[in-house]
N, C-alpha and C positions, 0 to 999 in steps of 0.2 A: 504494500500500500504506500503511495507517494502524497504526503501532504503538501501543499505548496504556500510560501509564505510571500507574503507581499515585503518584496526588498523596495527598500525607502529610496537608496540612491547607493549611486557606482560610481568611484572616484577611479577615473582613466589611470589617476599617476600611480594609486599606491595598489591597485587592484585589488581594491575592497569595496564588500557592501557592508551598510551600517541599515542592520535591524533591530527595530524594537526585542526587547528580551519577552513580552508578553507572546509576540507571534511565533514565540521557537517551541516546535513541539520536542521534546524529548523523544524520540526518536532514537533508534539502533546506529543508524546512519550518521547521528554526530560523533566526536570523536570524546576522551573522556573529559580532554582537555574542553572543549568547546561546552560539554555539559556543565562543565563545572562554573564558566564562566557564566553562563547562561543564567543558572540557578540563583548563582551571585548575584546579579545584576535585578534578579526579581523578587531577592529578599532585601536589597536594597531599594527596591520599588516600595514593596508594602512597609520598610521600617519608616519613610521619608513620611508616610502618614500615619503614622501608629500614633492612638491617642490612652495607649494605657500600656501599663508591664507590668512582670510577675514582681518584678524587684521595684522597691521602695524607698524613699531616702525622706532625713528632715535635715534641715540644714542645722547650723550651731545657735540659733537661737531657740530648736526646738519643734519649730513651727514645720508641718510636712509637704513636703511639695505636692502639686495637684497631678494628676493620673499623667497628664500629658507632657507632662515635664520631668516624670522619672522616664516614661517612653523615648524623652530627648536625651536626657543622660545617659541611657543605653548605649542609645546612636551615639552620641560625641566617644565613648569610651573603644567605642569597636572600630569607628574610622579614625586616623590620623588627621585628615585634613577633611574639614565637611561645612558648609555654609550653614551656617544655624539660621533661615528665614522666617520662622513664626510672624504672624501678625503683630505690628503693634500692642503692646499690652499686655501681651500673654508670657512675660517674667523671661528673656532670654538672658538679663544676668541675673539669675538667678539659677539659672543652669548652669551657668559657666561660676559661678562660684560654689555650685554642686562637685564639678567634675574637678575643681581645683581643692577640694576637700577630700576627695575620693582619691586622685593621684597624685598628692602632695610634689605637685612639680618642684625643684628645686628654686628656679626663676622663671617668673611668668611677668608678661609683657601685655600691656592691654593699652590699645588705642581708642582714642575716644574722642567726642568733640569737645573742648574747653569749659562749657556748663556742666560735662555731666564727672569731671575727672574729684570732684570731691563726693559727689553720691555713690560712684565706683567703689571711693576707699570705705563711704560708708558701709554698703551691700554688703563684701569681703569680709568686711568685722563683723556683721551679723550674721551671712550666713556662713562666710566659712573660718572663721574666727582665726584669720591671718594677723597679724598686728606690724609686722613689718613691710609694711607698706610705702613706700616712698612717691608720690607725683611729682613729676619734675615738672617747674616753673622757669619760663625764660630762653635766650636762645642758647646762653654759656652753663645753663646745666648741667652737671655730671650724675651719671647713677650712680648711688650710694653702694656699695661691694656686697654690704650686708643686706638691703631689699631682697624680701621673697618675691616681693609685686614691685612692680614701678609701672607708672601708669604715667600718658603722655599725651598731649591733644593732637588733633590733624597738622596745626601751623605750625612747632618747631620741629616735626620729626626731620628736615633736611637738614636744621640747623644742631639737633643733639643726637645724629647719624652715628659720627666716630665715636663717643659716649658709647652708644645702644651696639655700637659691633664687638667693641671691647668683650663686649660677654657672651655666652651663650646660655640661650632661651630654651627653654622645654614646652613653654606655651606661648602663644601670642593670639592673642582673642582679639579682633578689629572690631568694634562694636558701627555702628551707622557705617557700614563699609561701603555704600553708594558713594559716598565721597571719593572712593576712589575710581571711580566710572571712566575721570580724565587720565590716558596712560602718560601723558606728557608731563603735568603737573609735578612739581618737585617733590609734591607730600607724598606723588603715588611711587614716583621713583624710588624715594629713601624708603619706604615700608615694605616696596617691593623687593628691595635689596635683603633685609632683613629677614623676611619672609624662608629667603633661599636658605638661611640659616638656622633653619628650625623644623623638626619634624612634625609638630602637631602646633598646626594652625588652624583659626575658628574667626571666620570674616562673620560677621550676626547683620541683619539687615531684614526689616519687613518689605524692603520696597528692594532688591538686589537690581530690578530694570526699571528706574524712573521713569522712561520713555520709551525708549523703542532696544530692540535686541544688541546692537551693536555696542549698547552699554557693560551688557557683560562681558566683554570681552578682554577688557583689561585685567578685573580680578579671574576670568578663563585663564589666560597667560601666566600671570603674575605667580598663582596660585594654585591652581588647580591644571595647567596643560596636560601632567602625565595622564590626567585622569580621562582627559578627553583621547577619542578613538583617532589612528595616527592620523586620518583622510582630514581631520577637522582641529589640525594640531598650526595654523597658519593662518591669518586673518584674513586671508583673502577667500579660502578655503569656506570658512565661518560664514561670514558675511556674503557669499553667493548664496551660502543652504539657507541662511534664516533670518536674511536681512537685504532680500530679493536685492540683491547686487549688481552693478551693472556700472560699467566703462561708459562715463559720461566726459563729452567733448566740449572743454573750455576753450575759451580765446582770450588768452592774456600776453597785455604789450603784444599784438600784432599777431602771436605766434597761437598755434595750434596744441593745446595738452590735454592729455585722457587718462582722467583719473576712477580711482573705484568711488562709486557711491553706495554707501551703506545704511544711506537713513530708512529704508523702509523696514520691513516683515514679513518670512514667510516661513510656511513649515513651524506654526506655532504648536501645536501640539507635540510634533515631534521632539520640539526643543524642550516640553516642559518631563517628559519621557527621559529624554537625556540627563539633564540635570537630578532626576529624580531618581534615575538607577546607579551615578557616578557620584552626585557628593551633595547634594543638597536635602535636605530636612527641612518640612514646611506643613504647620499646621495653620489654620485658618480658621479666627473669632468665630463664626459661625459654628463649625465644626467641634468646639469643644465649649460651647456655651451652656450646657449642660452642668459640667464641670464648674464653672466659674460664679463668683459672688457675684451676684446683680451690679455691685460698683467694689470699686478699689479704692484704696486711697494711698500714693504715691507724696513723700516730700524731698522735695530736688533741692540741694544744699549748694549754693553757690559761693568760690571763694569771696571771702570780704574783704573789700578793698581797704589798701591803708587809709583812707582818709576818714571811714567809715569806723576804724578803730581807732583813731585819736578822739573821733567825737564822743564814742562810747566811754572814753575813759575819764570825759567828763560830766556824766551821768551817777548820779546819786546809787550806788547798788539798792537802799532802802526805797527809792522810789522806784526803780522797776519790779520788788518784791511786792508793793502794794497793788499795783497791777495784775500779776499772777494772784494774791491773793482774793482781790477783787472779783477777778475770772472763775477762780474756786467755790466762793461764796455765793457767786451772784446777784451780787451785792454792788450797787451803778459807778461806775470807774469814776478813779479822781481825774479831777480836771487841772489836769500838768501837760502847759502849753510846752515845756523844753521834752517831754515825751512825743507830743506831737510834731513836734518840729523835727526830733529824728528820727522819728516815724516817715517823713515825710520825703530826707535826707537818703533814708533807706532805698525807698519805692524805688526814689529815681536812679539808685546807682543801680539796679537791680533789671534796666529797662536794655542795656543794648544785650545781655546776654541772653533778656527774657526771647528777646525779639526772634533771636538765633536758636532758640530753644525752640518756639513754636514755630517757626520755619520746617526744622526737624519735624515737630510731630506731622505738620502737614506733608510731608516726605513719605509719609506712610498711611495716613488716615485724611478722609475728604475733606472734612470742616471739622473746629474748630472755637470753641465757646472761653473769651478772654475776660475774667474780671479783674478790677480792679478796684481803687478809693478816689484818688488822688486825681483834680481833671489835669493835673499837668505829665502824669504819668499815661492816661488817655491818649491826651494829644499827642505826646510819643509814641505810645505805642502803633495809633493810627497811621504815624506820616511811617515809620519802621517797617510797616505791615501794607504798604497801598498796593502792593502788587496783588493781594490779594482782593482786593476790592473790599474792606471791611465795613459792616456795617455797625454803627454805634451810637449809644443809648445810653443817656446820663439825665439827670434830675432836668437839665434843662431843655433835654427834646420833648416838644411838645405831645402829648397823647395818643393826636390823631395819626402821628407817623408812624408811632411804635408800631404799632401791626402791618405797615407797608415794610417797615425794617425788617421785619421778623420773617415778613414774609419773604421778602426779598432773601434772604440768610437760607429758609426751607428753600426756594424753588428756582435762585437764580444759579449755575452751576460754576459762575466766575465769582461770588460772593461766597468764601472760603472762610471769613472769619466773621465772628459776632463780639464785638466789646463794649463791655458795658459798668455799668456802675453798680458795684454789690446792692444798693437800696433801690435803685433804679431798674434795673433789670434780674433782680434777685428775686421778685416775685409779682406776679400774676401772669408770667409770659409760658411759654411754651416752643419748647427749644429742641425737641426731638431728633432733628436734623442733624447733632452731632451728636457722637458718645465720651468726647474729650472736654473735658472741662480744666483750665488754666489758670490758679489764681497767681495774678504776680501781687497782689495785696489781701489779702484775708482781714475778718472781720475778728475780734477780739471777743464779741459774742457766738458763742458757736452755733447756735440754732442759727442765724444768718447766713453761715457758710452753708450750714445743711437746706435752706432755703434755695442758695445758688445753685447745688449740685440740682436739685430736685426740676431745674430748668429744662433739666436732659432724661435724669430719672423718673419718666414719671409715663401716665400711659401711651403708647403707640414709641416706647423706643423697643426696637429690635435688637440690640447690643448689651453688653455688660458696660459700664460706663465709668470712664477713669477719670479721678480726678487729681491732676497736679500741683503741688504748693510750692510756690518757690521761694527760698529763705536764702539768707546770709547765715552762714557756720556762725556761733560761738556770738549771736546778736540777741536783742529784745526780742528780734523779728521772730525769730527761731522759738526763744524759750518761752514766748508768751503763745505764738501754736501751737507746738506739744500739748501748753498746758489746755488750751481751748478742745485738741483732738480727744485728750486724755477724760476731759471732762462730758464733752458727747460720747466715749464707751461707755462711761455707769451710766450715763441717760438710755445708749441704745438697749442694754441688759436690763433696766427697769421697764424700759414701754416697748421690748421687743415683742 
């Protein structure tokens, strides 16, 4: 009996076909070699969406990871090199500080973008209770000898290179690894270099093709080549199969040049076959919404700038203690205009990284729900944020708008952001349209925050819904949240 399988495509040079592993029937006629590969290739199929395992992990604070995050641990443990792609939301460092708990690398290296390299060191201390941690700040950094971790943003990696080659790496986890999409770029170059020196690397990314296929091509290369099949080991190669290629004829200064064009797409299914039998892992919010808390609540720790700790140190400690205890009691805050004032001091240093923070989320997720306090904080973040076309709603937008605004946010698809003022748009609206909520200013009473989230939480969302705080480490900002979050738990445990 002859079964026939439909071959994808015949590469003239290297005489090969590249078939999916699903249409290989195990057959006598393969060889043991080729079964074996075969089999390979389609339990790598089914682990890339496995949303559960026999084996179970909780990190070092205790807390247990969710079904589909031990099924990612798995995978990270079995492959060397493998693209961690989950959705937005759904804890990828939280894996990667599973799997650095489990194989106590000796030095692990973690890239990241500039907001999130003190939430990193936070994660690592909670879940995998590392303490030698070092971020390098600056372009004349040195890694400290004794770091288990050092953690590093996109913008000095070309400049703290010769630093980072000095040693060798047992891990290197790329966190938002779309950044390196551009292969020319000097950040992709230096990480790509680095890369080569390392046997177990982990690029994380919800969005790995922002736009069109010829984006992945760079981390293909960089990263992952061996993995790709020899026929499609060459960009030019690539970008005919799946990025309908084709020799376009310019005219520049006079003369005649034909060059590859790779902006399109083709053969999309077969690419997403590829990537899912050779190194990618990828589950998706839908798919494990079962699993997940109706909302999350996430606090993003950004470094504090010096100017922001000279002001602090001239802040009474007893007057930021009556505040928290204010918060505790419930009891109506004092009225201390130098609290307000670096209250105020705060927001706004907290506004260009916010900007680049929610950029990110929108890298991975459609729209996008911004509050805030402050109208000067607003106003930046609006003019920061215009490419997204934001719409925004503060005490002084009139009434009748609100609902063209809102609407506008549900139903226009170039209106990506919604900002608005904690009192202002923290209650009676309806915000569905995202699952992301963003405070770059939180409210000191916590049922007001729970107000905010509830813009999104509430009926006709289809999502579990994440809500982001963003703080300055070691500030008011920080310790008067805690105390606000800490105080809605024994509210949620009494009226749950």
């Amino acid at each position: 009996m002859i079964q026939w399988i439909d071959l994808q495509f015949y590469n003239d040079e290297t005489k090969e076909w590249y078939v999916n592993s699903s249409q290989i029937p195990f057959g006598s006629y393969l060889s043991d070699k080729a079964q074996l590969m075969a089999q390979r290739l389609k339990n790598n199929r089914e682990s890339s969406y496995s949303e559960s395992s026999t084996e179970t992990y909780s990190g070092a604070n205790g807390l247990p990871l969710f079904p589909y995050q031990n099924a990612g641990v798995v995978h990270l443990k079995a492959h060397k090199r493998s693209l961690l792609a989950d959705d937005q939301g759904l804890g990828n460092t939280i894996q990667i500080c599973q799997l650095i708990a489990l194989e106590a690398p000796y030095r692990t290296l973690i890239v990241c973008p500039s907001s999130l390299k003190s939430n990193w060191k936070s994660e690592i201390l909670e879940w995998a209770n590392v303490t030698e941690v070092q971020i390098l700040e600056g372009r004349t950094a040195k890694v400290d000898p004794y770091a288990k971790i050092v953690i590093i943003n996109y913008d000095i990696a070309h400049y703290v290179l010769g630093s980072l080659l000095d040693y060798k790496w047992d891990l290197i986890a790329i966190d938002e690894a779309h950044y390196l999409k551009n292969p020319d770029a000097k950040r992709t170059k230096a990480i790509m270099s680095i890369t080569q020196t390392c046997e177990r690397v982990v690029p994380m990314t919800g969005t790995p093709m922002p736009n069109k296929p010829i984006e992945l091509w760079s981390m293909l290369s960089g990263i992952f080549l061996a993995y790709l099949p020899k026929s499609l080991r060459n960009k030019q190669a690539f970008g005919k199969r799946y990025c309908a290629g084709f020799l376009e004829t310019l005219y520049i200064h006079g003369r005649v040049k034909k060059i590859w064009n790779f902006d399109g797409q083709s053969n999309l299914e077969e690419l997403n076959g590829l990537l899912r039998e050779r190194l990618m892992i990828r589950r998706l919010k839908h798919e494990v919404l079962p699993q997940l808390p109706s909302r999350t609540i996430s606090v993003i720790d950004f470094n504090t700038p010096s100017r922001i700790k000279r002001l602090l140190k001239t802040i009474d400690s007893d007057i930021e203690q009556d505040v928290v205890d204010a918060i505790n009691s419930g009891s109506r805050l004092p009225p201390l205009e130098e609290i307000a004032s670096l209250r105020k001091e705060i927001a706004l240093s907290k506004v260009p990284e916010s900007i680049e923070y929610v950029k990110m989320l929108l890298a991975n997720t459609d729209k996008v729900i911004v509050f805030a306090h402050h109208k000067d904080v607003i106003d930046q973040l609006q003019e920061g944020l215009k490419e997204f076309y934001p719409s925004v709603i503060t005490g002084s937008t009139p009434s009748n708008l609100r609902s063209d605004l809102v609407d506008d946010f549900h139903h226009n698809s170039a209106c990506r952001v919604i900002i608005g003022n904690l009192n202002a748009m923290g209650v009676g609206l309806t915000l569905t349209a995202a699952s992301t909520v963003v405070f770059i200013e939180s409210s000191w009473t916590p049922s007001i925050n729970e107000q905010c989230i509830d813009r999104a939480h509430r009926i006709g969302q289809e999502s579990a819904v994440n809500a982001h705080y963003i703080v300055l480490g070691g500030t008011l900002d920080a310790r008067i949240l805690i105390t606000a979050l800490n105080k809605q738990k024994l509210t949620d445990i009494v009226m749950k």
